[in-house]
C-alpha positions as protocol buffer text, in pm:
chain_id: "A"
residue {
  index: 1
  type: UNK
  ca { x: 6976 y: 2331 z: 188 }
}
residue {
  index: 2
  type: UNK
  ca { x: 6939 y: 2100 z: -127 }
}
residue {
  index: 3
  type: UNK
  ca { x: 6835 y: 1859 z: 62 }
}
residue {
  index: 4
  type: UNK
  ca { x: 6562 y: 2005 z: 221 }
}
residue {
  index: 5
  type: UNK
  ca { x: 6463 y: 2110 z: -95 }
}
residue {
  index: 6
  type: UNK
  ca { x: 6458 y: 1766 z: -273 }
}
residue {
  index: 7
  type: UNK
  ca { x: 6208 y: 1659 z: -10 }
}
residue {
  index: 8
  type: UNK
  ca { x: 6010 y: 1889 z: -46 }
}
residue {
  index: 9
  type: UNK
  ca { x: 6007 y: 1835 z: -410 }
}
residue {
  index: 10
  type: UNK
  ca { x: 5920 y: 1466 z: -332 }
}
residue {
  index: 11
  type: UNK
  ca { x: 5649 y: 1544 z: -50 }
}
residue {
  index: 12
  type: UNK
  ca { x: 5489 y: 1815 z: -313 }
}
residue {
  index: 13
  type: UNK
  ca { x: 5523 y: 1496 z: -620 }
}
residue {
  index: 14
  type: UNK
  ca { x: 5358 y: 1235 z: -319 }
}
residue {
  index: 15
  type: UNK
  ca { x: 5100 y: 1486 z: -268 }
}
residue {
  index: 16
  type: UNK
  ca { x: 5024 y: 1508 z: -627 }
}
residue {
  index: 17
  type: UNK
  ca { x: 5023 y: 1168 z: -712 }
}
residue {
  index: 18
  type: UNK
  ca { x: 4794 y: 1125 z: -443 }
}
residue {
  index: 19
  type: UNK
  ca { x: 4552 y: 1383 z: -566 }
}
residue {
  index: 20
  type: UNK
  ca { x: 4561 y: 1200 z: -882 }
}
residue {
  index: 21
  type: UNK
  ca { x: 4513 y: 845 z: -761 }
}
residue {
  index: 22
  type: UNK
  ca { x: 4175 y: 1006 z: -527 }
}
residue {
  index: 23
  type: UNK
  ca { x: 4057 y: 1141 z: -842 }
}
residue {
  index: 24
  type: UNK
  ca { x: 4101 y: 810 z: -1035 }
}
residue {
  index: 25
  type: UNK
  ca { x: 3938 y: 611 z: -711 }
}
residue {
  index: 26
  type: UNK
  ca { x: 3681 y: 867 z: -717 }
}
residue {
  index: 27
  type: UNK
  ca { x: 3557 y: 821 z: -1108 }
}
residue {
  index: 28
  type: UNK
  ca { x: 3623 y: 471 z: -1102 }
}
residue {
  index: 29
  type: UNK
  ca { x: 3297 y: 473 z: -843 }
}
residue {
  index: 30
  type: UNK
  ca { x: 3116 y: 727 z: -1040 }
}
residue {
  index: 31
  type: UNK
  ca { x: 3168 y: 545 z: -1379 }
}
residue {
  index: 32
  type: UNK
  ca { x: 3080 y: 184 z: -1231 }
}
residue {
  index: 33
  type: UNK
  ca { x: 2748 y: 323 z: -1064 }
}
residue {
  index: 34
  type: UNK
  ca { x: 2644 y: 515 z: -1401 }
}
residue {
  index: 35
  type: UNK
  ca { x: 2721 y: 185 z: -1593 }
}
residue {
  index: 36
  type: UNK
  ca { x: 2559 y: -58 z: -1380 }
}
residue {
  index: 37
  type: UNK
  ca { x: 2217 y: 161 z: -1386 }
}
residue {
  index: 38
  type: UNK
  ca { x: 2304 y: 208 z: -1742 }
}
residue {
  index: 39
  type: UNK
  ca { x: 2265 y: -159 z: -1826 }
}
residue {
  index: 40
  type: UNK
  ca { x: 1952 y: -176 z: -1603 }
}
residue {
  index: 41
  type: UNK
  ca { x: 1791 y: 80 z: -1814 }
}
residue {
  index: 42
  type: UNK
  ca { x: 1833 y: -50 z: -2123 }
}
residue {
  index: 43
  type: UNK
  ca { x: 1743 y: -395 z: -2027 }
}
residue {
  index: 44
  type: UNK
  ca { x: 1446 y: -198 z: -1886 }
}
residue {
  index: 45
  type: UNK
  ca { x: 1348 y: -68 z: -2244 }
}
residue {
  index: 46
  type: UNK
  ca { x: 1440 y: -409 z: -2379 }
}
residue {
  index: 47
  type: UNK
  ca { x: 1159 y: -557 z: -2183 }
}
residue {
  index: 48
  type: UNK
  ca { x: 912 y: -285 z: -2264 }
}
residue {
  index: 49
  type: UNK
  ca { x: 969 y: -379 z: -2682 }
}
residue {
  index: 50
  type: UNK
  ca { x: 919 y: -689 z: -2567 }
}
residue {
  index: 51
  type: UNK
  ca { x: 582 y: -671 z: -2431 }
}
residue {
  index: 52
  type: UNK
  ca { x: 479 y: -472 z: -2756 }
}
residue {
  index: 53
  type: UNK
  ca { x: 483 y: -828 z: -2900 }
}
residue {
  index: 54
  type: UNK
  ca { x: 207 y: -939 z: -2677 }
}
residue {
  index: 55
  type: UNK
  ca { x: -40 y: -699 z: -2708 }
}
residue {
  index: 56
  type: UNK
  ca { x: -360 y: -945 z: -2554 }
}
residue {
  index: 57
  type: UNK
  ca { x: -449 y: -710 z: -2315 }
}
residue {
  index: 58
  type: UNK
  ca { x: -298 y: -367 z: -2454 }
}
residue {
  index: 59
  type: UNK
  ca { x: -643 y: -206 z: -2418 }
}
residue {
  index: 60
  type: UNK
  ca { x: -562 y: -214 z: -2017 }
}
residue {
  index: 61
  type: UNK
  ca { x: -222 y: -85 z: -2054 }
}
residue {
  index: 62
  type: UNK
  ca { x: -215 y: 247 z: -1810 }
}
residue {
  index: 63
  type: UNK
  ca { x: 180 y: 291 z: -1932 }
}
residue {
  index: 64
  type: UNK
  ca { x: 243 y: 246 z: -2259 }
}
residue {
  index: 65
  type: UNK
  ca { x: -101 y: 431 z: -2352 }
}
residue {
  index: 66
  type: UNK
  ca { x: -16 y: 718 z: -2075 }
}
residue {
  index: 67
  type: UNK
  ca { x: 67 y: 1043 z: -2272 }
}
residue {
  index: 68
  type: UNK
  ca { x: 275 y: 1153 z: -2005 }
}
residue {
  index: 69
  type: UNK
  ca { x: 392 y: 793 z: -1974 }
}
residue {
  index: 70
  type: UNK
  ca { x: 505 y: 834 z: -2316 }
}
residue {
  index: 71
  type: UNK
  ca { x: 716 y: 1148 z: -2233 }
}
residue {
  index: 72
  type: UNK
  ca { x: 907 y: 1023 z: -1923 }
}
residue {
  index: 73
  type: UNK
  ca { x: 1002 y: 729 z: -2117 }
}
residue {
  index: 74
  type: UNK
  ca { x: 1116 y: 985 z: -2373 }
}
residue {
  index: 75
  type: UNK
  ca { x: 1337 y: 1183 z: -2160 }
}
residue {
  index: 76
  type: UNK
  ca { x: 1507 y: 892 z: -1962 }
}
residue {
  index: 77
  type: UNK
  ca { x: 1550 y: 749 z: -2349 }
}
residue {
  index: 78
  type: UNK
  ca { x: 1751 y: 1043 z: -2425 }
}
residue {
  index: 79
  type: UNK
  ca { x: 1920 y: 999 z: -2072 }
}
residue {
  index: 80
  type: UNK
  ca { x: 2020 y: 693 z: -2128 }
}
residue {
  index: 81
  type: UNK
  ca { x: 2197 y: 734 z: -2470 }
}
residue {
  index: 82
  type: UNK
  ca { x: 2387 y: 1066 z: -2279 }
}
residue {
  index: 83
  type: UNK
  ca { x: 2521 y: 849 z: -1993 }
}
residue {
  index: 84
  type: UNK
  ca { x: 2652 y: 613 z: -2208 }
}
residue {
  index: 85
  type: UNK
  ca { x: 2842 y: 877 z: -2444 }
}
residue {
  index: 86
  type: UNK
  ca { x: 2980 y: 1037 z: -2112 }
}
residue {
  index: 87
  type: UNK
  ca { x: 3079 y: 689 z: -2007 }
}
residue {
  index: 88
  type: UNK
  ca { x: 3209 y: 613 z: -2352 }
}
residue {
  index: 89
  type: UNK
  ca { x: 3435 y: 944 z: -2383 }
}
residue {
  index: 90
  type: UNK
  ca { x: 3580 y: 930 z: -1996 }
}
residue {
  index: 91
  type: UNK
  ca { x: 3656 y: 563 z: -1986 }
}
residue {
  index: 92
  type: UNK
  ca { x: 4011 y: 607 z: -2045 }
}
residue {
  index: 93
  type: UNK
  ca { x: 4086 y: 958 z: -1842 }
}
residue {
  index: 94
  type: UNK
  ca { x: 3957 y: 888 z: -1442 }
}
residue {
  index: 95
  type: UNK
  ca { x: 4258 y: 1087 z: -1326 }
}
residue {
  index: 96
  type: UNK
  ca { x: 4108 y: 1423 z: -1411 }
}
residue {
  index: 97
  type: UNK
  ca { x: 3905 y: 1660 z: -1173 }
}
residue {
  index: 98
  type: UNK
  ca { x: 3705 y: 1746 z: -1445 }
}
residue {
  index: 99
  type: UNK
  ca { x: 3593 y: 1400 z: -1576 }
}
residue {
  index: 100
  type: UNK
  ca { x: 3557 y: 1315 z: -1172 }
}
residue {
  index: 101
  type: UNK
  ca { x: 3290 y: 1583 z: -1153 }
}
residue {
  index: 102
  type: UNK
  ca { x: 3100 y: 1540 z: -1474 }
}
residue {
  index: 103
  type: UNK
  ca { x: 3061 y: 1160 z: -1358 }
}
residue {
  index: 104
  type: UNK
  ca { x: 2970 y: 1285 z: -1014 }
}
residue {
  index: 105
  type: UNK
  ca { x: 2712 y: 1541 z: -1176 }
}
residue {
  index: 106
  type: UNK
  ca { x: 2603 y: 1234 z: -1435 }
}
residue {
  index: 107
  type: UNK
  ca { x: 2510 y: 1035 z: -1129 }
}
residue {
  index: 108
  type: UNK
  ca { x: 2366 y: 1273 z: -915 }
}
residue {
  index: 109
  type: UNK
  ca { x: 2090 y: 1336 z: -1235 }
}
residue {
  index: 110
  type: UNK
  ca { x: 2043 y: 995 z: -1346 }
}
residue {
  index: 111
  type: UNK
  ca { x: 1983 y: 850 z: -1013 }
}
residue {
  index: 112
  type: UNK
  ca { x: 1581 y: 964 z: -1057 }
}
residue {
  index: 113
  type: UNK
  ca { x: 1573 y: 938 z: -1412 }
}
residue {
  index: 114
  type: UNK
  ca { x: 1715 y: 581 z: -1430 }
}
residue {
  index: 115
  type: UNK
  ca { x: 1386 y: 479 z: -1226 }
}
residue {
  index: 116
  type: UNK
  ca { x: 1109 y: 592 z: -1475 }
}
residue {
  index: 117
  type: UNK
  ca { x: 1212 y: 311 z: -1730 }
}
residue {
  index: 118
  type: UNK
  ca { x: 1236 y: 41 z: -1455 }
}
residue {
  index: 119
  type: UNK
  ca { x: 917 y: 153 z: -1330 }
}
residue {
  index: 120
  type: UNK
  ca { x: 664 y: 135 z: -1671 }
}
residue {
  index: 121
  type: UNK
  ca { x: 904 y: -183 z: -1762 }
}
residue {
  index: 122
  type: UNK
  ca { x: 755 y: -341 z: -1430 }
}
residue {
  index: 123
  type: UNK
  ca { x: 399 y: -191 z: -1537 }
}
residue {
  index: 124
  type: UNK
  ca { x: 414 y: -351 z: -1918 }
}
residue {
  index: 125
  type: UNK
  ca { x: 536 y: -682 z: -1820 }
}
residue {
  index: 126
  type: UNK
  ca { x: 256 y: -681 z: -1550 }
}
residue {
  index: 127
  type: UNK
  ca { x: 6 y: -590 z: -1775 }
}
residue {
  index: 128
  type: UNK
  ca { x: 105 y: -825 z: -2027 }
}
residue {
  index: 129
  type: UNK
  ca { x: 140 y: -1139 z: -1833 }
}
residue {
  index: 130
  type: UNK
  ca { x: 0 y: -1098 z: -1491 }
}
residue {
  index: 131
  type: UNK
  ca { x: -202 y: -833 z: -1362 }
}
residue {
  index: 132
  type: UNK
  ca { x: -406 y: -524 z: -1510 }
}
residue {
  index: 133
  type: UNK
  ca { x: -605 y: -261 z: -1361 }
}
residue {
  index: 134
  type: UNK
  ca { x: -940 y: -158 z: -1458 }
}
residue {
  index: 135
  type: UNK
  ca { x: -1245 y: 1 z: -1410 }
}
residue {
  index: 136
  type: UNK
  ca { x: -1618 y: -39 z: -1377 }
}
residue {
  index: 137
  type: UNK
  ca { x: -1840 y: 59 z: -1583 }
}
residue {
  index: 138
  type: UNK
  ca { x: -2260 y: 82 z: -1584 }
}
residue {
  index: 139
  type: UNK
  ca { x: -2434 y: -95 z: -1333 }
}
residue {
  index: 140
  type: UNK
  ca { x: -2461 y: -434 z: -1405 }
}
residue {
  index: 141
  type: UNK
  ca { x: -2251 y: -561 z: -1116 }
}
residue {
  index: 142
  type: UNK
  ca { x: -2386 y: -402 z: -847 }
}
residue {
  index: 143
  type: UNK
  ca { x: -2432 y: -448 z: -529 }
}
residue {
  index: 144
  type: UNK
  ca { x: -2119 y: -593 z: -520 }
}
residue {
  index: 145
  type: UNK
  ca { x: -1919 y: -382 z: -846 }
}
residue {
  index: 146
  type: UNK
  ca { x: -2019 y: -51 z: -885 }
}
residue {
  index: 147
  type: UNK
  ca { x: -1974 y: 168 z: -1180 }
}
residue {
  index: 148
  type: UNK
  ca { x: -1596 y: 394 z: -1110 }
}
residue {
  index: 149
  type: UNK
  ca { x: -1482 y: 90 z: -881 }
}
residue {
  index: 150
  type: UNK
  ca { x: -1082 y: 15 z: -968 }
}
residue {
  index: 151
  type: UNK
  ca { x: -987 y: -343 z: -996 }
}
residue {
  index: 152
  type: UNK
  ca { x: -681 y: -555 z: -1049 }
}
residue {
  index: 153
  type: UNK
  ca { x: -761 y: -835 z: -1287 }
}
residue {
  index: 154
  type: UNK
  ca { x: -521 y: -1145 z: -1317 }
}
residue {
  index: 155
  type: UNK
  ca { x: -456 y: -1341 z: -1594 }
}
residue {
  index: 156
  type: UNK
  ca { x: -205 y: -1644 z: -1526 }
}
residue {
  index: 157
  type: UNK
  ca { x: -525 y: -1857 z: -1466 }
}
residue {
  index: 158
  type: UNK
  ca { x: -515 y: -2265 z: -1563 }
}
residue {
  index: 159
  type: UNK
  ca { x: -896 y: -2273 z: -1550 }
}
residue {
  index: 160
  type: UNK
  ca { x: -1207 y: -2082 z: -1442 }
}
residue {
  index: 161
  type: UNK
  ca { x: -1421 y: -2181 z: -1134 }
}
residue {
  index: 162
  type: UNK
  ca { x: -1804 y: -2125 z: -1089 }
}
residue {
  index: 163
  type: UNK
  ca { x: -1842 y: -1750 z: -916 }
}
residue {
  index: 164
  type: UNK
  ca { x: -1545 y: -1612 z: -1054 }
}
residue {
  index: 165
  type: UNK
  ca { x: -1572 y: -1247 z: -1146 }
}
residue {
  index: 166
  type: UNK
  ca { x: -1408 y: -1252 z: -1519 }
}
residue {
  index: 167
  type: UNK
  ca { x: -1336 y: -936 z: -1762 }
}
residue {
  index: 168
  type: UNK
  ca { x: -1526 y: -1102 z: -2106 }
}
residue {
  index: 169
  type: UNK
  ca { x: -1424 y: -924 z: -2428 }
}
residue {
  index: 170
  type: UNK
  ca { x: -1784 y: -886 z: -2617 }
}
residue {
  index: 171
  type: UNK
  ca { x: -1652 y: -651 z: -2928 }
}
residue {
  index: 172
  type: UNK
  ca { x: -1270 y: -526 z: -3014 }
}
residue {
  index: 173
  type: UNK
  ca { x: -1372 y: -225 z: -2821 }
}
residue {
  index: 174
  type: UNK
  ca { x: -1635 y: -328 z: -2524 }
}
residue {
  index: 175
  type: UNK
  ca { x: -1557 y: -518 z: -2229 }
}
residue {
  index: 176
  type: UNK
  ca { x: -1774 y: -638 z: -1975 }
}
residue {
  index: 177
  type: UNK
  ca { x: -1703 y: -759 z: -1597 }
}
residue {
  index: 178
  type: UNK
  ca { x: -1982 y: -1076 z: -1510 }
}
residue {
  index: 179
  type: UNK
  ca { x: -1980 y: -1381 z: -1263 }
}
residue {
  index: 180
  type: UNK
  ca { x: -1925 y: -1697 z: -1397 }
}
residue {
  index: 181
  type: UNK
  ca { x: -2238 y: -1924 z: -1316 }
}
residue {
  index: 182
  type: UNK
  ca { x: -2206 y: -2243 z: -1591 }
}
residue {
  index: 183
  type: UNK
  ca { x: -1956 y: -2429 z: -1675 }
}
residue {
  index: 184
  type: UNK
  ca { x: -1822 y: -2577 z: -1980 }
}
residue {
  index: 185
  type: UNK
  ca { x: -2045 y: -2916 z: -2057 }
}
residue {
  index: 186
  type: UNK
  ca { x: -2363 y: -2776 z: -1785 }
}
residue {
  index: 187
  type: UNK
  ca { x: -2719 y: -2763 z: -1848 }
}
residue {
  index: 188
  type: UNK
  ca { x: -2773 y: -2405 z: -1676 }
}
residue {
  index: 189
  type: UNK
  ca { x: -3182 y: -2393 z: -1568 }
}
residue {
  index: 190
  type: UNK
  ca { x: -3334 y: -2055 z: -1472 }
}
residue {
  index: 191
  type: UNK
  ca { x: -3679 y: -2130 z: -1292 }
}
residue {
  index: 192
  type: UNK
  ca { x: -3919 y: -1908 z: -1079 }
}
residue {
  index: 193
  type: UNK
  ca { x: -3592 y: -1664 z: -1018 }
}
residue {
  index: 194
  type: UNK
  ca { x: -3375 y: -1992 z: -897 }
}
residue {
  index: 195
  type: UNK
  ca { x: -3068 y: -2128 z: -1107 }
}
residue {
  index: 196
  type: UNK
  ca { x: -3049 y: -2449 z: -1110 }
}
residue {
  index: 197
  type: UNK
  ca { x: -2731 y: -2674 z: -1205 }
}
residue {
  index: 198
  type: UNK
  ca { x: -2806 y: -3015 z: -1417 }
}
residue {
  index: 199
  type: UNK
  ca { x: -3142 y: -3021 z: -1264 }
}
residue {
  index: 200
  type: UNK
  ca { x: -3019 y: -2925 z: -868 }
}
residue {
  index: 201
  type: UNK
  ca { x: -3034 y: -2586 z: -699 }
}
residue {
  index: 202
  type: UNK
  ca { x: -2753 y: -2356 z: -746 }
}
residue {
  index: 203
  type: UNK
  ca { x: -2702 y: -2239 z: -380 }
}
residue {
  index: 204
  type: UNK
  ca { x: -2565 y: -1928 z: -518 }
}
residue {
  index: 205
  type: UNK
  ca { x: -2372 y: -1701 z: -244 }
}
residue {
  index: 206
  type: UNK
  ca { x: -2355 y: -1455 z: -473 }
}
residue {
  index: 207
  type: UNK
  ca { x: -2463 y: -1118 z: -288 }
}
residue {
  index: 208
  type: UNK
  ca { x: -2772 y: -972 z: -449 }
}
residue {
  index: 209
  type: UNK
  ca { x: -3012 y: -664 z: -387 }
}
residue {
  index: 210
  type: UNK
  ca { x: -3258 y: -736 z: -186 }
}
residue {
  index: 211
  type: UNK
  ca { x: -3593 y: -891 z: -360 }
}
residue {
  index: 212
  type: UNK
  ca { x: -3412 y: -952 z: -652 }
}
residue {
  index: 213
  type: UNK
  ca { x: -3445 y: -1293 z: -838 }
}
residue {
  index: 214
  type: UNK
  ca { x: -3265 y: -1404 z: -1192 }
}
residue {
  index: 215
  type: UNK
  ca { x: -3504 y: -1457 z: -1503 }
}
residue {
  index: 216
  type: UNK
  ca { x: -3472 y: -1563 z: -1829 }
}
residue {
  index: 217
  type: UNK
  ca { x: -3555 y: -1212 z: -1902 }
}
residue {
  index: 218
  type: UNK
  ca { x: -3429 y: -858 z: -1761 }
}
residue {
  index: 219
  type: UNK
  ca { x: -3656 y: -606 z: -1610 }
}
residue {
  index: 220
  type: UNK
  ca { x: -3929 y: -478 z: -1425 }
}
residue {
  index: 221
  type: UNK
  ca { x: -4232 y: -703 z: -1623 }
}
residue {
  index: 222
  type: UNK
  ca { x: -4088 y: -1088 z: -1572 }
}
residue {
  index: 223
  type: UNK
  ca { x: -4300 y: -1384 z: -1577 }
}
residue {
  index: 224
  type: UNK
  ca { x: -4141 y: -1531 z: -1223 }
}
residue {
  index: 225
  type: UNK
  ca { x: -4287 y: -1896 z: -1326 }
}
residue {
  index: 226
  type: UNK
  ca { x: -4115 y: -1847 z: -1704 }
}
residue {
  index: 227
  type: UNK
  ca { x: -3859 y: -2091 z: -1739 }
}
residue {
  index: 228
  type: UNK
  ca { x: -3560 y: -2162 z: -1965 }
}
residue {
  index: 229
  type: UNK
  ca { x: -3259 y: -2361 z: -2017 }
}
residue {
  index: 230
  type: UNK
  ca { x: -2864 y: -2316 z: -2131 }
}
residue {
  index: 231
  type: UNK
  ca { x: -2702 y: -2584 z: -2229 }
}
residue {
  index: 232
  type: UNK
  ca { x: -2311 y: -2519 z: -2200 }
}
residue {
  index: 233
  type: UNK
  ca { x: -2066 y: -2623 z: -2492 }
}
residue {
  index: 234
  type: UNK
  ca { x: -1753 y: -2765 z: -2411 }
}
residue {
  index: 235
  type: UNK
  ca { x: -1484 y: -2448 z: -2395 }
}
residue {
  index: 236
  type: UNK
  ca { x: -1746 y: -2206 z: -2285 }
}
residue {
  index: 237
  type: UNK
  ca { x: -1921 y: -2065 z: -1998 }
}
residue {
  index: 238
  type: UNK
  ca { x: -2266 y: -1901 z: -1921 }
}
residue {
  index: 239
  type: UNK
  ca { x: -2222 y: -1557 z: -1754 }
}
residue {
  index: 240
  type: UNK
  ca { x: -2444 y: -1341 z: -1525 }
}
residue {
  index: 241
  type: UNK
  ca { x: -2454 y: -955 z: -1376 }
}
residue {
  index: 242
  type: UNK
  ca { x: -2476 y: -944 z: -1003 }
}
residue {
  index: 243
  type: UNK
  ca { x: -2787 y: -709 z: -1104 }
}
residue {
  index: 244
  type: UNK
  ca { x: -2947 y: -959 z: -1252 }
}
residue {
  index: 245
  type: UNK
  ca { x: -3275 y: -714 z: -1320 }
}
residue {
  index: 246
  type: UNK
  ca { x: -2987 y: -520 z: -1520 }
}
residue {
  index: 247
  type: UNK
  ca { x: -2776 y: -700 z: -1697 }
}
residue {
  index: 248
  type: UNK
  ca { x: -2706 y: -792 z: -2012 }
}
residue {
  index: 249
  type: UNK
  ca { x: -2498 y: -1115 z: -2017 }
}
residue {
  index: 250
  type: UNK
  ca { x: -2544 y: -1471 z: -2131 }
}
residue {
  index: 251
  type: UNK
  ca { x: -2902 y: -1461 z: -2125 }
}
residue {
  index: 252
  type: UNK
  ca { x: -2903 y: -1234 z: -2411 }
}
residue {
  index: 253
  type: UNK
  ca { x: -2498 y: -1240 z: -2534 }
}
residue {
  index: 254
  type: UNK
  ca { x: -2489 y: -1614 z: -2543 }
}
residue {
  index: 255
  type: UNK
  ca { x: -2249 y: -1842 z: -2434 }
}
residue {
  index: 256
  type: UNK
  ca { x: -1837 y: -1694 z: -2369 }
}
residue {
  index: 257
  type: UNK
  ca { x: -1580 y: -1842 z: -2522 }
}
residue {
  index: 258
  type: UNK
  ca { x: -1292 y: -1943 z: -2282 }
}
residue {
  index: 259
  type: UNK
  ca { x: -1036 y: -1708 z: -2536 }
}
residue {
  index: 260
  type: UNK
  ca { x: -1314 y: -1439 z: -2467 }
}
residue {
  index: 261
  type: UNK
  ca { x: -1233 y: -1431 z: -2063 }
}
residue {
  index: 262
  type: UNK
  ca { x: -970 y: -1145 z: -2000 }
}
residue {
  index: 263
  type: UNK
  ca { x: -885 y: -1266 z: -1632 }
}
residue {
  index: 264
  type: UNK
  ca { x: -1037 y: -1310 z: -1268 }
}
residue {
  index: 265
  type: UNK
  ca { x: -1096 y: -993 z: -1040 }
}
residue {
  index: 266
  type: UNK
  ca { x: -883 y: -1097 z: -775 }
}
residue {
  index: 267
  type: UNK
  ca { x: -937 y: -740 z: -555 }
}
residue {
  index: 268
  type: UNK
  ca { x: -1099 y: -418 z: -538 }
}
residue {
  index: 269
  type: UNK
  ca { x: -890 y: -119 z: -465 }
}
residue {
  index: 270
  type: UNK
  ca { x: -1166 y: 57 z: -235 }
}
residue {
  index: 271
  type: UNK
  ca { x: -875 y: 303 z: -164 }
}
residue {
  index: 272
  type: UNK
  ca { x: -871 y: 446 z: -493 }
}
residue {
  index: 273
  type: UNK
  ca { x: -1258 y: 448 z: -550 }
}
């Protein structure tokens, strides 16, 4: 009869230890998945300060100037600072149902949040060093631009090439989107609505609306036989609307600086037009 009941009091102590060791296994993965997304969060928010220090092309930032931006990044702030208390005060008791469960619970909630500060950090460091989105505005690029198009506009560019569609910065607050036609150290020649390139015609492929000519002067009452020349300084460039009836660029702006060119329009995202 003792005997029985000795092993039964070491099945019921197996059984127990057991329980305890599954509960230990069990935080153990709860604690190692809320760390590791931990870390990536705050490296996430690490990166986003970062950018702050390179604030070239803030005025196309769609994060960090996002209201509700803002508030997400708020929240998974707050988030973040709670996982790592709860990770901080259970490190050192895994074998408890209790501290399983709130690490369990801790996961199953941070496992969206974590995302929103890995998402706008990818957004910021795009925007500051790579790619920003923008919009249209007016009419001065059309038929090929028009005014609420969305573009992506790249900015890890070594040089610009003739035809390039450029962002140009004309004020601290105005931007405008033109096609590059002269280049640094050109004599640019507008003559009887041609362009003309150190003396040779520009055979521009540049899409325009129908009839439409360029002319040292912008709109309806143009002298086609007026001519007039730009000659291009070294480090800048002579821009031009598509809508060259329309379009107030280097004809009347003068020539852009190459620190004045905000990036290349590398796509139009007719899907969100």
């Amino acid at each position: 009869m003792g005997d029985n009941m000795d092993e039964n009091n070491e099945v019921l102590v197996e059984e127990a230890l057991e329980e305890v060791e599954d509960f230990t296994e069990k935080s153990l993965i709860f604690y190692d998945k809320l760390k590791r997304r931990s870390i990536i969060s705050l490296i996430s928010f690490a990166i986003i300060i970062f950018t702050m220090f390179f604030d070239k092309y803030s005025d196309f930032d769609v994060a960090l100037t996002s209201n509700l931006f803002l508030l997400l990044l708020f929240v998974s702030l707050i988030a973040t600072l709670s996982v790592n208390y709860l990770l901080f005060i259970t490190r050192l008791t895994m074998n408890e149902e209790t501290v399983m469960k709130k690490l369990k619970k801790g996961n199953d909630i941070y496992d969206v949040i974590s995302i929103i500060p890995i998402f706008i950090a990818i957004v910021a460091f795009s925007n500051a060093f790579v790619v920003s989105p923008a919009s249209v505005v007016k009419t001065s690029m059309e038929p090929n631009y028009y005014e609420g198009d969305n573009i992506l506009v790249y900015h890890l560019l070594e040089s610009y090439k003739r035809y390039d569609v450029v962002i140009v910065k004309i004020t601290e607050e105005d931007y405008y989107i033109k096609r590059i036609i002269g280049l640094p150290g050109e004599k640019v020649t507008i003559k009887n609505g041609d362009i003309y390139i150190n003396d040779v015609l520009l055979d521009d492929p540049t899409v325009l609306k129908v009839g439409a000519g360029t002319y040292c002067t912008v709109g309806n009452s143009v002298d086609v036989y007026e001519n007039c020349d730009f000659n291009v300084p070294e480090g800048e460039y002579f821009v031009l609307g598509d809508n060259r009836e329309a379009s107030i660029d280097s004809r009347y702006l003068g020539f852009i600086k190459e620190g004045n060119l905000y990036g290349k329009v590398i796509i139009k995202l007719g899907f969100l037009n």
